[in-house]
C-alpha positions in Angstrom: 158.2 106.5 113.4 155.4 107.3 115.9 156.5 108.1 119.5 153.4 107.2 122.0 153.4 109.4 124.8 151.3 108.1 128.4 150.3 110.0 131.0 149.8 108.7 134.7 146.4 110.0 135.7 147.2 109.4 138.7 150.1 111.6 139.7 148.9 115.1 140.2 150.9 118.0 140.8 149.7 121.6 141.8 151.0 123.7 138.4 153.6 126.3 139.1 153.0 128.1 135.8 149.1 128.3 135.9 147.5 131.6 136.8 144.7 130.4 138.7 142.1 133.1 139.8 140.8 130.6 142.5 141.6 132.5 146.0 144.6 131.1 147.4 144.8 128.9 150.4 146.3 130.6 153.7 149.3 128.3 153.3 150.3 130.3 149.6 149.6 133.6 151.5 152.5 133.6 153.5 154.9 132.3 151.0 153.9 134.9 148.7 154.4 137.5 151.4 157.4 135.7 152.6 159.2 136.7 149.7 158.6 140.4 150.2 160.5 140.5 153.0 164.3 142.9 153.0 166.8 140.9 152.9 169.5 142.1 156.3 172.7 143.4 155.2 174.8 140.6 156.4 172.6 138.4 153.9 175.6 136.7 152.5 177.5 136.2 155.6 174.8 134.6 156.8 174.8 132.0 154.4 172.8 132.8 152.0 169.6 133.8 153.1 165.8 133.2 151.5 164.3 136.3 151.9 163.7 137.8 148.5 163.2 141.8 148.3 166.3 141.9 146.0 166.8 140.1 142.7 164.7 141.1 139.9 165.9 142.2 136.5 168.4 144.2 138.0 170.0 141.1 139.4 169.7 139.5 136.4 171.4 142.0 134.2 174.6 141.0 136.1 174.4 137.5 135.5 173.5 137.6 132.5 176.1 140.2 131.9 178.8 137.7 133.5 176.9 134.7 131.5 177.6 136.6 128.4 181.4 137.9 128.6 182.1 133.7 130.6 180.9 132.4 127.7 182.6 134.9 125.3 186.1 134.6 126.7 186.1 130.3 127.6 184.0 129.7 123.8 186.1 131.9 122.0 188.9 130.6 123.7 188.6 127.0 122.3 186.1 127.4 119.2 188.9 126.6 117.2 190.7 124.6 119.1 191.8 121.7 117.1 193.5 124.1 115.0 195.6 125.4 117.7 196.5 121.8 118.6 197.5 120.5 115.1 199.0 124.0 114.0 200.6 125.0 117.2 201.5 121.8 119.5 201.7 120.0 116.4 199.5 116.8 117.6 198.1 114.5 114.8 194.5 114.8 114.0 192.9 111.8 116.3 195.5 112.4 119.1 194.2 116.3 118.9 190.5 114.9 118.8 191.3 112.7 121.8 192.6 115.6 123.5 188.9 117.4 122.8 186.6 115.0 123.0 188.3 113.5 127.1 188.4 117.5 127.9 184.9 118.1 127.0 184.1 115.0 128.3 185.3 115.9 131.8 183.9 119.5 131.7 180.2 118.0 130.7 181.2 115.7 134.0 182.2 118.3 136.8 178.7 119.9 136.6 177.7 116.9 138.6 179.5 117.8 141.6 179.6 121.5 141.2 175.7 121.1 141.6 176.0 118.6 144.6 178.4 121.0 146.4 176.2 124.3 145.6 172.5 122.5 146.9 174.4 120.8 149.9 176.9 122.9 151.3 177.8 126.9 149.7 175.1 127.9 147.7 174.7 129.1 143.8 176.9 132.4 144.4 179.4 131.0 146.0 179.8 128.0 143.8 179.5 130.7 140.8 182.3 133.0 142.4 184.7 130.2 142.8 184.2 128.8 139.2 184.8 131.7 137.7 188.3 132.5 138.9 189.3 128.8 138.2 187.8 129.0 134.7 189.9 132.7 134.7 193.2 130.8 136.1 192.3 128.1 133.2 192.2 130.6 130.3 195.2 133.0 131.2 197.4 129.4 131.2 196.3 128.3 128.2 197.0 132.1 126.7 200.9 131.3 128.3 201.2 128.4 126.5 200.9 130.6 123.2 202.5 133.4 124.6 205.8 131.9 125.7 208.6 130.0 123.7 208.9 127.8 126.1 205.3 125.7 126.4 204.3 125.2 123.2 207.0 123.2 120.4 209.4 125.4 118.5 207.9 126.9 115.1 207.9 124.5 112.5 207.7 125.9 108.4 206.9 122.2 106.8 203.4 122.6 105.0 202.4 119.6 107.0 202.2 120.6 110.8 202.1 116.7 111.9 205.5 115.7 109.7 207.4 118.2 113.0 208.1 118.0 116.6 205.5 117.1 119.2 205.2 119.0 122.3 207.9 118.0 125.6 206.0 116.6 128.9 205.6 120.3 130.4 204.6 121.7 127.3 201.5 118.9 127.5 201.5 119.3 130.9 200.6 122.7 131.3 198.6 122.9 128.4 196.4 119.9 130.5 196.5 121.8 133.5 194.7 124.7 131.6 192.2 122.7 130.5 191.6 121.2 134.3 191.0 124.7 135.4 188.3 125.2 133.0 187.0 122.0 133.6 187.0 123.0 137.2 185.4 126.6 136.5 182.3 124.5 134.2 181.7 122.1 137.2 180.6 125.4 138.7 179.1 127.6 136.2 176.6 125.3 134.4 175.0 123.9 137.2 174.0 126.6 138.6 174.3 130.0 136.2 170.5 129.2 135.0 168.8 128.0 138.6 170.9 131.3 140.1 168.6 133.9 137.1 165.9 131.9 138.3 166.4 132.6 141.7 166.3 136.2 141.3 162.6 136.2 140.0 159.5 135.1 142.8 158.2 132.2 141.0 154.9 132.4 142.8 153.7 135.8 141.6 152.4 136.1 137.9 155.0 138.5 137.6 157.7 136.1 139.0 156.8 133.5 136.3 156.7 135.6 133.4 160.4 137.2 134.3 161.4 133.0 134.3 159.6 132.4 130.9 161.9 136.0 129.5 165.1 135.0 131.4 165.1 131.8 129.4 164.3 133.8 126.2 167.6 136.6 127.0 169.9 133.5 128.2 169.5 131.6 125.0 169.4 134.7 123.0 173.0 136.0 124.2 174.0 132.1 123.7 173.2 132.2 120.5 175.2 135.9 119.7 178.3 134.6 121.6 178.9 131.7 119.7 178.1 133.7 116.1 180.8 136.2 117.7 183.2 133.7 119.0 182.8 131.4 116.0 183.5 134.5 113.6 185.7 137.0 114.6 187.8 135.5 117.8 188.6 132.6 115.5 189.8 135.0 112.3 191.7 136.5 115.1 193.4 133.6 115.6 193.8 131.9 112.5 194.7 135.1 110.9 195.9 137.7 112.6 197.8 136.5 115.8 197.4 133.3 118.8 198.4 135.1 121.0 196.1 138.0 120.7 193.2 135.5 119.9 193.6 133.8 123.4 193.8 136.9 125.4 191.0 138.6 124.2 189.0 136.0 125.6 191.0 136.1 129.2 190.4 139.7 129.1 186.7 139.3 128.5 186.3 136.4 131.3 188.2 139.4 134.2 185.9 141.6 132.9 182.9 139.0 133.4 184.1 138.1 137.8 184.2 142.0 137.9 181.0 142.3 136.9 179.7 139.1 138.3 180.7 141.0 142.0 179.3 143.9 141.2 176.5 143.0 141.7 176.6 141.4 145.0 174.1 143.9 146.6 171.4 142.8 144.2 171.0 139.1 144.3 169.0 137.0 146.3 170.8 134.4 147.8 169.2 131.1 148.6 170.3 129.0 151.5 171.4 125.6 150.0 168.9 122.8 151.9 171.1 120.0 151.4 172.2 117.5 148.5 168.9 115.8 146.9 171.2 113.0 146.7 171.1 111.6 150.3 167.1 112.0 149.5 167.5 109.8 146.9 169.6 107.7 148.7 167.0 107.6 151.8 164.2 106.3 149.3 166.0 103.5 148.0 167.2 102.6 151.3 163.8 102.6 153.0 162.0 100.6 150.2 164.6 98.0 150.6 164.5 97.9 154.4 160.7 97.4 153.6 161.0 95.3 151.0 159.0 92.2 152.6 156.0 94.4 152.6 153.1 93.6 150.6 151.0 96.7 149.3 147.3 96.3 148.0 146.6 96.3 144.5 144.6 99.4 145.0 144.7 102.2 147.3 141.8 100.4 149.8 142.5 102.3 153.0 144.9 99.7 154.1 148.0 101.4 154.6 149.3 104.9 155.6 151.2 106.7 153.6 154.0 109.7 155.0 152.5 112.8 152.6 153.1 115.9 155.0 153.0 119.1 153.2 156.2 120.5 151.1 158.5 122.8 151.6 157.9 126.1 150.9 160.7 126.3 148.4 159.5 123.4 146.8 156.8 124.8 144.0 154.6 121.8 142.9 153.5 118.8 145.2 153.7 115.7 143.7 150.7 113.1 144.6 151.4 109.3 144.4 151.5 107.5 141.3 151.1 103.6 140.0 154.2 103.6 138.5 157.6 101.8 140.1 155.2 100.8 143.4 158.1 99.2 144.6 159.1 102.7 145.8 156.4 103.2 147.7 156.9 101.7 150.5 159.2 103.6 151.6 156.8 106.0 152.3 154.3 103.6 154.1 154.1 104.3 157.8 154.6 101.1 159.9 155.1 100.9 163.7 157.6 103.2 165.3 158.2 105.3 162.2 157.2 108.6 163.8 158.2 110.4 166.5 155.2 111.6 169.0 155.5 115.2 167.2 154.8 113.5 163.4 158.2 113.8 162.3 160.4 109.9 160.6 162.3 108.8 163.5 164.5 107.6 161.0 165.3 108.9 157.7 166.8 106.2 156.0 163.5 104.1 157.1 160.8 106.4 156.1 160.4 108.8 153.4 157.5 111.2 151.8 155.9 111.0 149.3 156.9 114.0 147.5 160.6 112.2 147.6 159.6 109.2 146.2 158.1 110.8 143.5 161.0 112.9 142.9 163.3 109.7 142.4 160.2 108.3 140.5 161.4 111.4 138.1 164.5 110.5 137.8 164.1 106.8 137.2 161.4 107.6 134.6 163.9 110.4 133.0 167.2 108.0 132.8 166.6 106.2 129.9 165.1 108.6 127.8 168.6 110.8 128.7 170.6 107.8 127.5 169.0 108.0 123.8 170.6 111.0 123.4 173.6 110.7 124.0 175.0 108.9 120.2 172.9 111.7 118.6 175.6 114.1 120.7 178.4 112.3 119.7 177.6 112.9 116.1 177.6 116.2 116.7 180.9 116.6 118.2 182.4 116.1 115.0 181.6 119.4 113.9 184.7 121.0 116.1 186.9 117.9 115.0 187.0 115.9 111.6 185.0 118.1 110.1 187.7 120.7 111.0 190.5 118.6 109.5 188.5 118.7 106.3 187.7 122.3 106.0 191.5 122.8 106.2 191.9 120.5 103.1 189.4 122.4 100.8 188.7 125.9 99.4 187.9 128.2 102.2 188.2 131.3 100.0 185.0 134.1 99.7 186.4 136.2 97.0 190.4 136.8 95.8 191.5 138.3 99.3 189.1 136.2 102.5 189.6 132.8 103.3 187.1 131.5 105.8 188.6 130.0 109.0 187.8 126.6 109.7 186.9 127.0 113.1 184.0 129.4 112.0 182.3 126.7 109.7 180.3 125.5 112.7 178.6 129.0 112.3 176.4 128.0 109.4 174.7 125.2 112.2 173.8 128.3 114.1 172.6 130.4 111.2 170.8 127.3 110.7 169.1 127.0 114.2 168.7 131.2 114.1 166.2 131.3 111.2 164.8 127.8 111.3 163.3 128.4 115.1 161.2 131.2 114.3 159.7 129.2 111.5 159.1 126.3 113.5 157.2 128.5 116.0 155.1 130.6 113.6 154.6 128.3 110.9 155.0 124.5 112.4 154.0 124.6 115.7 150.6 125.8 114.2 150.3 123.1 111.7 150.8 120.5 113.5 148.5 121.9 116.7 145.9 121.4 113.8 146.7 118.0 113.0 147.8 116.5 116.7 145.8 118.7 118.8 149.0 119.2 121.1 149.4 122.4 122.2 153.4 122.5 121.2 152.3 120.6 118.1 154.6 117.5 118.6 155.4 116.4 122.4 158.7 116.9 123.6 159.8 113.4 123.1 158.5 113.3 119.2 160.6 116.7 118.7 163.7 115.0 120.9 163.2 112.0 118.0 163.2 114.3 115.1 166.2 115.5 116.7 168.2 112.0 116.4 166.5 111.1 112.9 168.4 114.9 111.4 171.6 114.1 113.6 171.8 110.2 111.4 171.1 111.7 107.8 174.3 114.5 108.6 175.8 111.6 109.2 174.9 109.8 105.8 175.4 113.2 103.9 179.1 114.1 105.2 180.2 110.2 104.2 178.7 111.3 100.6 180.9 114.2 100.6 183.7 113.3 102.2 183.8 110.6 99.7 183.3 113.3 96.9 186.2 115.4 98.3 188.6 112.4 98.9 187.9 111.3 95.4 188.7 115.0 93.5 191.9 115.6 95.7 193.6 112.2 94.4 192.5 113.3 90.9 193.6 116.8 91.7 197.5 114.9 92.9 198.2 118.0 95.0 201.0 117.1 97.4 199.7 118.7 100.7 196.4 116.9 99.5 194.4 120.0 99.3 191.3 120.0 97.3 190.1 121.7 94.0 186.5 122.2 96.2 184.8 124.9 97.9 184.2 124.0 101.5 180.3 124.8 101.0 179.6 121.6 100.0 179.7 121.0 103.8 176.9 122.8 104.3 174.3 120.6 103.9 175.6 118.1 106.7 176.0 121.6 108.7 172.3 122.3 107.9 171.3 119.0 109.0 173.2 119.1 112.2 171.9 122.3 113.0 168.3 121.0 112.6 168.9 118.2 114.9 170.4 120.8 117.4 166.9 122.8 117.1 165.0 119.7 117.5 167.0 117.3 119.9 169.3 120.0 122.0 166.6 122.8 122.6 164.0 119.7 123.0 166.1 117.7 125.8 166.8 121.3 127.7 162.6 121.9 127.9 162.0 118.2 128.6 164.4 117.9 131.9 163.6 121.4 133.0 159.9 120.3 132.6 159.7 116.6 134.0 162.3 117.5 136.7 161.0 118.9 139.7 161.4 122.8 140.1 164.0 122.4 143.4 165.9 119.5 141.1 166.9 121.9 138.2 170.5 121.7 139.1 170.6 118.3 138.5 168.4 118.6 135.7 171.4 121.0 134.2 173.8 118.8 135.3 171.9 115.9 133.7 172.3 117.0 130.3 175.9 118.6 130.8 176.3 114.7 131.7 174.8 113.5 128.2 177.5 116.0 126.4 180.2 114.0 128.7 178.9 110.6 128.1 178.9 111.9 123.9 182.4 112.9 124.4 183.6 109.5 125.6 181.9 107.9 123.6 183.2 109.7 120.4 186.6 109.0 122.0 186.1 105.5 122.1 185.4 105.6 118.9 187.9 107.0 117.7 190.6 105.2 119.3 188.9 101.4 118.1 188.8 102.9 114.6 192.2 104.2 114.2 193.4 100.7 115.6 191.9 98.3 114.4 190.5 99.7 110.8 194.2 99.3 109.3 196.0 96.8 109.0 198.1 94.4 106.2 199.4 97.5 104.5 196.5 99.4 104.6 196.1 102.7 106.5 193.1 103.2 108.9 190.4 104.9 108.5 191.2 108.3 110.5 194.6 108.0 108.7 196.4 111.7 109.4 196.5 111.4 105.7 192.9 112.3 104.6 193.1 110.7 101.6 194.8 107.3 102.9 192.4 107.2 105.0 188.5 106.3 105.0 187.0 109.0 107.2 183.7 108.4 105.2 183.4 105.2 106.4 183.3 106.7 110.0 181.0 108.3 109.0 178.5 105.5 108.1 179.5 104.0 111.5 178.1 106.6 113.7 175.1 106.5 111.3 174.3 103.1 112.0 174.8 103.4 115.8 172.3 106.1 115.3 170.1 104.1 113.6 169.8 101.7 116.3 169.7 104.3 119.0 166.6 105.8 117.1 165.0 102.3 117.7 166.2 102.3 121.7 164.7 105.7 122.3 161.4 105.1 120.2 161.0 101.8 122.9 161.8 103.9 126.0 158.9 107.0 124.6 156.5 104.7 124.2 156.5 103.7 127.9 157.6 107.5 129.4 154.9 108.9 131.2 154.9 112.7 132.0 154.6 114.8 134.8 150.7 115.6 134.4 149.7 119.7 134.1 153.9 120.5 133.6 153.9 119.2 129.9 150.4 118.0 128.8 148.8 121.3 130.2 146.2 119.5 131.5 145.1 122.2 134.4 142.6 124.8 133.5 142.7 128.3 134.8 139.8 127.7 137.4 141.4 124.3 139.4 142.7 124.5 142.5 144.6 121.8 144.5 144.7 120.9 148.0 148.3 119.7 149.7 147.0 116.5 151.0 148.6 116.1 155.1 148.3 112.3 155.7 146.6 109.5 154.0 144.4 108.0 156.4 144.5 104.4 157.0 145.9 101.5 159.4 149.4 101.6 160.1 151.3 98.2 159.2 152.4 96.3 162.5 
C-alpha cells in the first residue's frame, strides 16, 4: 500500500537546521550574540532566565546522567511487573493486566499537564526537580509493599498463585498509591527531560545544531542500554534471587539520579517559561469564530491585511501562511479596531498572528495521523502482559542450571531494534534513496505505515503459536498446564514487534519532533506519551469486553486464567483485525497530510535565505 505524501507550496518556513552561508540579517545577529551572554548568579531565583553562556555538554552530562539512572531505577522497577502482581499480590492474569495497562495509561496521560505547567508557569527544571522526588516517593512505596508483611498477601506455596488469597483494601491501596506517585513523577519527566538537553545547546549556531542532532543520538543510545539492563539482570534479580532486593536497587538508583540531577544546577541554562501554547490555541479558535461572518478572497489579491509581525526570538522557524484550513485565517485578518495605535491586538482573543495560526494549523494537520497509531501501540503492550503469562507456561530453560525470566523476553524486541537500525541506515536507506529519490529513502509517514503493517503480522504469528502451545500442553496433560515447548518459539512475534517498534515508534518520535514547531516540542512529547495512554485504554477495554462477553453457556472466555480453557489466540486475531482496518484509516489520513516544507522534504538549499515578512499590506476590513 502506497502512502501519498503533499506538500503545501505555499507555507514557507525559514529552516532551523540549514547552514546557510548567506550573511545573516541584523535581526539573527543579536539573537546569536544574545545567547552569549553570562547568565547572573541568582539565574534560578529569578525564574529561569534566557541568557545562555552555561549549558553545553557539560550540562548535558547531568541530565543525561539523571535520564539514565530515572529510567534505570522506575524501568527496572516494573519491567516485570505482571509477575510481581500474579506471583506476589496474587491477582488473576486480566485483573493484573488491567492494573498495567489503566497505570500506564495514566502515566502516558500526566505528561500532558506536566508540559502545560512547565511552558506556563515553573519552567523545565523546576518541573524536572519536582517529578523526580515524586517518582522517588513512588518507587520506595512500591519497594515497602514487598518489603513488609503487612502490604502485600501472606505467602502462598500452591503451584498456582491465582488458586490463593488476594490482596486486603490497604494492601491495594498502597500498592495504587505507588503507582500514582510515578504517574505523577512521568507527568513531569517526559515532557520536558528531552526539550530541557535541548535547551542546553544554542540552536542557532552550527555548533548548537549539531550538539541537538548528537543529544538525540546519546538519549536514545542510553535508552536502549537501560532497558537491555533493566530487562536482564534487575528482572533475574527479582524473579530469582530476591523482590525485595530487585525493587530497591532501582530506588537506590533513582536517589542517586535527583543527586545528580542537582548537581548540576550551576550548569544549566534555564529558560523562562512564556506561557501555555494552549491559551494560543485557544485565542485562534476563538478569533476565527468571532470572525466567522467574514468572507476571504479566493486568492491572496491585496484585499485584506493579515497580523504577520515578526517572531519571537525563541521561536526558531517562521511559519508563512498556507491554503490549508482557511477557515483559521481569519483570525489573523486585521479589521477595524484590532490594533492599538503602537501595532500591538487590542484584544487577544479577537486577533491573532500568523505564526499562531499556523502553529494550530500543525496540530490540526498532526491529530489524525497521531490517532492511527495508537491500535498499533496497543498491540504492543502485550509484550509486558499475555505474552508474560505465556512465557511462564513454557520452557524458559538455556542449559541444565538458567531458566530465563519472563520478564526479560521483551529483550529479544530490543536486540531486534539494536541490529536491525544500523542495517536500515547503511543498507536501506540507500536503496531506496535510489529507487524514491527521498533523501530518508521512504517519508516518515510510509516508515510510520510499515510500522503498523509489522505490529498486525506479530499479531497473526503469536495466534499461530499460541495455538501451537495451547494444543501441545493438553496433549502433554501436565496439571499446572506447563508446556513441553521452548519459549523461543516466541521469538518470531518478538522479532516482528520489534520491527514495528523501529519503524512506527522511532518513526512517530522524528515525525512530531519534525512537523511540530521547535517552541511546541513539549507537546509534541507529550503528544505521543498521549498515543501510549490512549493504547493502554484501549488494550484495557479490550480486555475487559473479551473476558465478559467471550464465555458463556459453559464455556470459558477467552482470556480464561486457565491458558488452556481459554482462547487467548483468538485475541490475538482480534487486535489483528482492528489493525487491519486502522492500516486502511491511516493510509486515508497520509494521503491528505501535508508537511511542514524545508523541516522534512529538505527542500531549502544551502544558499536561500528568508526574509520575516512585518505586515501584509492591504485594506483593512470595515
Amino acid at each position: 500500500m502506497g502512502l501519498k505524501d503533499t506538500t503545501d507550496g505555499t507555507s514557507l518556513p525559514r529552516p532551523s537546521g540549514s547552514f546557510s552561508k548567506a550573511t545573516p540579517t541584523p535581526q539573527e545577529m543579536d539573537v546569536v550574540n544574545s545567547y552569549n551572554l553570562k547568565s547572573t548568579s541568582d539565574s534560578f531565583s529569578d525564574g529561569e532566565k534566557v541568557e545562555k553562556k552555561p549549558g553545553g555538554w557539560r550540562a548535558v552530562t547531568f541530565i543525561l546522567g539523571n535520564e539514565t539512572l530515572e529510567r534505570l531505577g522506575t524501568i527496572g522497577l516494573l519491567s516485570n511487573f505482571m509477575v510481581y502482581l500474579t506471583r506476589v499480590f496474587h491477582l488473576e492474569q486480566v485483573d493484573a493486566s488491567n492494573v498495567i495497562n489503566i497505570w500506564s495509561g495514566f502515566s502516558n496521560l500526566t505528561p500532558l499537564v506536566g508540559a502545560f505547567i512547565s511552558d506556563a508557569y515553573v519552567g523545565r527544571f523546576k518541573t524536572i526537580a519536582f517529578a523526580s522526588f515524586a517518582t522517588l516517593l513512588g518507587l520506595v512505596t512500591l519497594t515497602l509493599t514487598a518489603s513488609l508483611p503487612q502490604l502485600h498477601p501472606a505467602t502462598c506455596n500452591s503451584k498456582d498463585p491465582v488458586s490463593c488469597g488476594g490482596p486486603n483494601k490497604l494492601q491495594l491501596g498502597i500498592l495504587l498509591l505507588g503507582l500514582g506517585f510515578l504517574s505523577i513523577g512521568s507527568g513531569g519527566i517526559r515532557p520536558c527531560s528531552i526539550p530541557f538537553g535541548v535547551d542546553q545547546f544554542d540552536q542557532r549556531t552550527e555548533k548548537g545544531i549539531k550538539g541537538v542532532a548528537s543529544f538525540f543520538n546519546w538519549y536514545y543510545m542510553t535508552f536502549t542500554i537501560v532497558l537491555l539492563i533493566t530487562q536482564t539482570v534487575v528482572v533475574y534479580i527479582q524473579d530469582q534471587v530476591s523482590w525485595i532486593i530487585g525493587f530497591s536497587v532501582p530506588t537506590g538508583l533513582m536517589a542517586c539520579a535527583v543527586v545528580m540531577f542537582f548537581a548540576g544546577m550551576k550548569l544549566y541554562v534555564y529558560v523562562k517559561p512564556e506561557g501555555s501554547i494552549f491559551s494560543g490555541i485557544a485565542q485562534v479558535v476563538v478569533a476565527a469564530r468571532k470572525k466567522r461572518k467574514m468572507k476571504l478572497p479566493a486568492e491572496d489579491d491585496g484585499t485584506v491585511t493579515y497580523f504577520d509581525p515578526p517572531v519571537k526570538d525563541s521561536v526558531l522557524s517562521k511559519l508563512h501562511r498556507s491554503n490549508q484550513f482557511r477557515f483559521l485565517d481569519k483570525a489573523a485578518v486585521i479589521t477595524e479596531g484590532d490594533l492599538t495605535p503602537e501595532g500591538v491586538p487590542a484584544d487577544k482573543w479577537r486577533l491573532c498572528s500568523i505564526q499562531e495560526v499556523e502553529e494550530v494549523k500543525c496540530l490540526i494537520r498532526i491529530v489524525p495521523v497521531w490517532s492511527a497509531g495508537i491500535i498499533s501501540l496497543a498491540a504492543m503492550s502485550q509484550q509486558g502482559t499475555f505474552t508474560v503469562s505465556q512465557a511462564l507456561k513454557m520452557d524458559r530453560h538455556m542449559g541444565p542450571n538458567f531458566e530465563i525470566p519472563a520478564g526479560s523476553l521483551s529483550v529479544i524486541s530490543l536486540l531486534t531494534i539494536g541490529v536491525f537500525l544500523p542495517l536500515y541506515d547503511r543498507v536501506l536507506v540507500p536503496f531506496f534513496r535510489r529507487i524514491t529519490g527521498h533523501k530518508s529513502g521512504i517519508t516518515l509517514l510510509q516508515r510510520i505505515g510499515t510500522g503498523i503493517v509489522f505490529a498486525i503480522l506479530s499479531m497473526i504469528v503469536a495466534g499461530l503459536v499460541e495455538r501451537m502451545r495451547r494444543i501441545r500442553s493438553i496433549n502433554a496433560g501436565d496439571p499446572t498446564g506447563m508446556t513441553p515447548m521452548s519459549v523461543f518459539w516466541l521469538s518470531p512475534q518478538l522479532i516482528l514487534m520489534g520491527l514495528c517498534e523501529a519503524f512506527n515508534i522511532i518513526g512517530q518520535i522524528e515525525f512530531f519532533n519534525s512537523q511540530f514547531p521547535e517552541h511546541m516540542r513539549s507537546i509534541a512529547n507529550s503528544l505521543f506519551s498521549l498515543s501510549f495512554a490512549g493504547s493502554n485504554y484501549l488494550s484495557s477495554l479490550i480486555v475487559t469486553i473479551v473476558h465478559k462477553f467471550s464465555g458463556g453457556h459453559d464455556r470459558p472466555d477467552w482470556l480464561n486464567k486457565n491458558l488452556n480453557a481459554g482462547k487467548l489466540d483468538y485475541f490475538y486475531y482480534l487486535i489483528a483485525v482492528l489493525g487491519v482496518f486502522n492500516l486502511v484509516y491511516f493510509w486515508y489520513c497520509a494521503r491528505g497530510y501535508r508537511y511542514k516544507v524545508g523541516l522534512q522534504m529538505g527542500d531549502f538549499e544551502e544558499n536561500k535565505s528568508f526574509s520575516d515578512v512585518e505586515m501584509s499590506s492591504g485594506k483593512q476590513l470595515k
